[in-house]
LUMGUSE-639917 format. One line per 4 residues: number of its first residue (from 0); for each residue x negated, y negated, z of C-alpha. Coordinates in pm, 1 decimal. Layout:
# residues N
NUM> X/Y/Z | ...
# end
This chain:
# residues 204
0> -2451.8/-7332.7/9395.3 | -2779.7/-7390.8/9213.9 | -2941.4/-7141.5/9414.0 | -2707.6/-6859.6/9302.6
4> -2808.1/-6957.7/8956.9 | -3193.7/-6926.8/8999.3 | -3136.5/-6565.8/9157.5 | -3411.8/-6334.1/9100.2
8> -3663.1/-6613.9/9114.0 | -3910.6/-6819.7/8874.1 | -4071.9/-6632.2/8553.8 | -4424.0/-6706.3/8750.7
12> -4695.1/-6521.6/8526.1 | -4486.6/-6329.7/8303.6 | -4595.5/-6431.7/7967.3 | -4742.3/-6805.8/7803.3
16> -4504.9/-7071.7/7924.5 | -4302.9/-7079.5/7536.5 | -4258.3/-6735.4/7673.7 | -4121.2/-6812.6/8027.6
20> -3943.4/-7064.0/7884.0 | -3777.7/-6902.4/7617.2 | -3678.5/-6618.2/7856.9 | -3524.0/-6873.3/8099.1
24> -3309.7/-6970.0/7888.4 | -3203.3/-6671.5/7733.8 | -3089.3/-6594.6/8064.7 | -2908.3/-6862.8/8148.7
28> -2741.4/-6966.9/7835.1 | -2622.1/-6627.7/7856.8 | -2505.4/-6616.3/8243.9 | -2354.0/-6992.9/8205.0
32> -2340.0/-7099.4/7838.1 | -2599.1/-7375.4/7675.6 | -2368.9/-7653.3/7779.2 | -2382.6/-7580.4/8098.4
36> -2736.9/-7505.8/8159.5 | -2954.1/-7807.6/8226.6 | -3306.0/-7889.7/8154.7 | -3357.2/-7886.1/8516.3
40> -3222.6/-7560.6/8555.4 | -3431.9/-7417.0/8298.0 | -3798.9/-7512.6/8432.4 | -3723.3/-7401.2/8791.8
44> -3656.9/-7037.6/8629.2 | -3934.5/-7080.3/8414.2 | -4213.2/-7201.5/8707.9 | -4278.5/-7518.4/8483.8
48> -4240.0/-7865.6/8479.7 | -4030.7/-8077.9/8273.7 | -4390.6/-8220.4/8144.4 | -4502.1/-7850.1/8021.7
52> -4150.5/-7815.3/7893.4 | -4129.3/-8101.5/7677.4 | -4493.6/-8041.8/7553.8 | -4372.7/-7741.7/7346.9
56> -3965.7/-7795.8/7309.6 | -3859.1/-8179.0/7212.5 | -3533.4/-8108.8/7343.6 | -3313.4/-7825.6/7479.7
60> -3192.8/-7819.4/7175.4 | -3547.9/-7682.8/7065.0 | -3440.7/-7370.8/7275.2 | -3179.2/-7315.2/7161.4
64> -3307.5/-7303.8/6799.7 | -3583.5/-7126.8/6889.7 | -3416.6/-6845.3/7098.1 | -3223.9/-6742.6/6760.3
68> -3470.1/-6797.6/6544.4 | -3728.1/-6601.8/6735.7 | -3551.6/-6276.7/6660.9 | -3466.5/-6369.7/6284.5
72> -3862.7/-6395.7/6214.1 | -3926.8/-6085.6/6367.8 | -3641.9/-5929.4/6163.8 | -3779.9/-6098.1/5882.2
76> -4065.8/-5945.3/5887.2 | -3982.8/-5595.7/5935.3 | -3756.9/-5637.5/5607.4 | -4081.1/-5807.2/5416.8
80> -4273.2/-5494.1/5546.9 | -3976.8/-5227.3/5464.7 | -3885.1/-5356.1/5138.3 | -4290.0/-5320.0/5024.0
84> -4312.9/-4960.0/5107.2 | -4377.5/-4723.0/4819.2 | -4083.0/-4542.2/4928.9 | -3717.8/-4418.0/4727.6
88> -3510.6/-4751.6/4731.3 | -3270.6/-4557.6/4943.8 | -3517.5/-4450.9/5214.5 | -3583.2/-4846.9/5242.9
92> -3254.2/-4946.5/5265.1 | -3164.0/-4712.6/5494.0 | -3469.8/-4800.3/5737.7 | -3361.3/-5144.4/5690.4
96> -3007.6/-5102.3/5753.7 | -3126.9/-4916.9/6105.1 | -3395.1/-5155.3/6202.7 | -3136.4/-5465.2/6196.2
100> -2907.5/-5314.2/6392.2 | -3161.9/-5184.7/6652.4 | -3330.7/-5565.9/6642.9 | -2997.5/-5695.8/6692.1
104> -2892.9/-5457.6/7002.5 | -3242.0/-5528.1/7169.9 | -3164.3/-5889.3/7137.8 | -2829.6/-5903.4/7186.2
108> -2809.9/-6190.6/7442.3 | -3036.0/-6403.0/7158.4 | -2802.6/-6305.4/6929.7 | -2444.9/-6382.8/7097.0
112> -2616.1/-6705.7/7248.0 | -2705.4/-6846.5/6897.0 | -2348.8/-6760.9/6729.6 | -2148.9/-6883.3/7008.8
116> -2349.0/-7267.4/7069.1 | -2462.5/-7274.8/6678.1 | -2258.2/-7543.9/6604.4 | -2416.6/-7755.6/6859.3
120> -2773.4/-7756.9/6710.4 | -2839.9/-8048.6/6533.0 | -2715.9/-8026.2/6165.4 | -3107.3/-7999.8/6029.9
124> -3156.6/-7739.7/6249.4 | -2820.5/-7543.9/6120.0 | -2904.3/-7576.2/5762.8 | -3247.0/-7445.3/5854.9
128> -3087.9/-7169.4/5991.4 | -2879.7/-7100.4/5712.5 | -3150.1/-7126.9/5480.4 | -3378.4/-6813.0/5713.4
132> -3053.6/-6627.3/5685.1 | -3002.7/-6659.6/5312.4 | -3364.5/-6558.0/5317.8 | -3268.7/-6249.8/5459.5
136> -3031.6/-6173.4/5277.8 | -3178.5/-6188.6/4958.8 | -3443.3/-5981.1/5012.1 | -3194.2/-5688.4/5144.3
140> -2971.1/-5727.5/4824.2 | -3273.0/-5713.0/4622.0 | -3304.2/-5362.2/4758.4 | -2954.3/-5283.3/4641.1
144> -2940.9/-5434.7/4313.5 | -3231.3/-5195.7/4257.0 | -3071.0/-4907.3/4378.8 | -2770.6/-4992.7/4157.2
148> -3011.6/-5055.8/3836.8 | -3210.4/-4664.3/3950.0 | -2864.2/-4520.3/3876.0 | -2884.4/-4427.6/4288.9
152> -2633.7/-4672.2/4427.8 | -2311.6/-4745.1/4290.8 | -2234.8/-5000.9/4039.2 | -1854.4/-5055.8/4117.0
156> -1928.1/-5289.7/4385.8 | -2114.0/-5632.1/4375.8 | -2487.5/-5629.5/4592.6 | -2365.4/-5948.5/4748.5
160> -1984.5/-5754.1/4834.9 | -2263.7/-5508.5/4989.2 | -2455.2/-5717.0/5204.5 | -2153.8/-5947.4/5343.5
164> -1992.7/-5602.7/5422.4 | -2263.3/-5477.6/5603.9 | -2388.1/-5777.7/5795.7 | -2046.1/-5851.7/5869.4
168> -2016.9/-5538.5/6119.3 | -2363.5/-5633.1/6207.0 | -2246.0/-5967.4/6364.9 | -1949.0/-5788.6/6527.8
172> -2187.9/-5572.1/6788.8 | -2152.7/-5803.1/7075.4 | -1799.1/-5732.3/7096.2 | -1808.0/-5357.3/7133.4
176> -2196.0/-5244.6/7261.7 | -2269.2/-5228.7/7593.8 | -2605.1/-5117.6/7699.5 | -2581.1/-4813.1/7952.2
180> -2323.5/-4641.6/7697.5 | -2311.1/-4297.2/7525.5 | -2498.0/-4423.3/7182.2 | -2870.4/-4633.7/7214.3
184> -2954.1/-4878.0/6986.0 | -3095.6/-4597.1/6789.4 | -2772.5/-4423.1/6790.8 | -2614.5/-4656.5/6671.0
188> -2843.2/-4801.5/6377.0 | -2858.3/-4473.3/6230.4 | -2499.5/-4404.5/6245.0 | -2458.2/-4721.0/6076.8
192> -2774.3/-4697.5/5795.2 | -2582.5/-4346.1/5742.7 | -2234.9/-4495.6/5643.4 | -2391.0/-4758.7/5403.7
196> -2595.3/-4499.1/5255.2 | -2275.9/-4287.7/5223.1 | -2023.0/-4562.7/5068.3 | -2353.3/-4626.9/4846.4
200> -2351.6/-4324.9/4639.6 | -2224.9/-4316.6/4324.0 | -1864.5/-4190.0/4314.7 | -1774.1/-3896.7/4118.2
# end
């Protein structure tokens, strides 16, 4: 049984071993869940000990964290960088809009891991979490408050209505993406950046 759940071999030299580690996991919270995985488990994918584990992750719990978090710094960032362009407000949004969703489809097993074992983080670790979110979040309704206050964006509509809207269909990828499919990541970000931009405008 354990075998068919170490199929495809260790991560040997692909990566630091945070890396090979983090990937490991990925890939088998996904395949089996986080509750189900064990430490164990985890290091024979990986090509580490427990020892190496524990010298960068306290816990699996660490992983966890880390494996969402990961992919909210990086998105993080992008926004930071996006939202500091000397650019219309509604280029920026709409690059933002598309980069999120692109992020989100290239992580997508990060992303469904995190949402569906959240709740068993470690309460510090959830409000942390919370906290990076909000983070985001504010800097992306900064964007549209801005647009609203250029006269570009409608006013009709509360910023946070906006964002809660948007990052609402965001969360809801998982459910309907599949990789392989007639739309890429791409695709799909821009379809999406397009129909925010759209319900944006100011009505007639």
């Amino acid at each position: 049984m354990a075998q068919s759940r170490h199929a495809g071999g260790p991560d040997n030299g692909r990566g630091s071993v945070p890396e090979r580690l983090l990937a490991a996991a990925t890939r088998l919270f996904a395949e089996h869940g986080y509750e189900s995985t064990s430490v164990q488990e985890i290091v024979a994918v990986a090509g580490v000990t427990k020892g190496a584990m524990y010298h960068y992750f306290g816990s699996k719990d660490d992983l966890l964290y880390e494996v969402y978090a990961r992919v909210l710094r990086m998105q993080t960032e992008h926004l930071v960088e996006i939202a500091g362009h000397d650019a219309p407000v509604t280029e920026r949004v709409h690059t933002a809009a598309a980069d999120v969703i692109v992020t989100s489809i290239d992580n997508m097993d990060d992303t469904v891991i995190f949402f569906r074992s959240m709740h068993q983080l470690q309460e510090s670790k959830q409000r942390t979490v919370r906290a990076e979110r909000r983070k985001y979040h504010e800097i992306f309704r900064g964007m549209i408050e801005q647009g609203q206050e250029e006269g570009v964006f409608r006013t009709d509509v509360p910023a946070d209505l906006v964002v809660d809207y948007y990052f609402g269909s965001v969360h809801h990828l998982s459910t309907w993406y599949r990789k392989g499919g007639p739309l890429t990541g791409a695709d799909v970000g821009n379809h999406f950046a397009d129909l925010l931009i759209a319900g944006l405008r100011p009505q007639d």
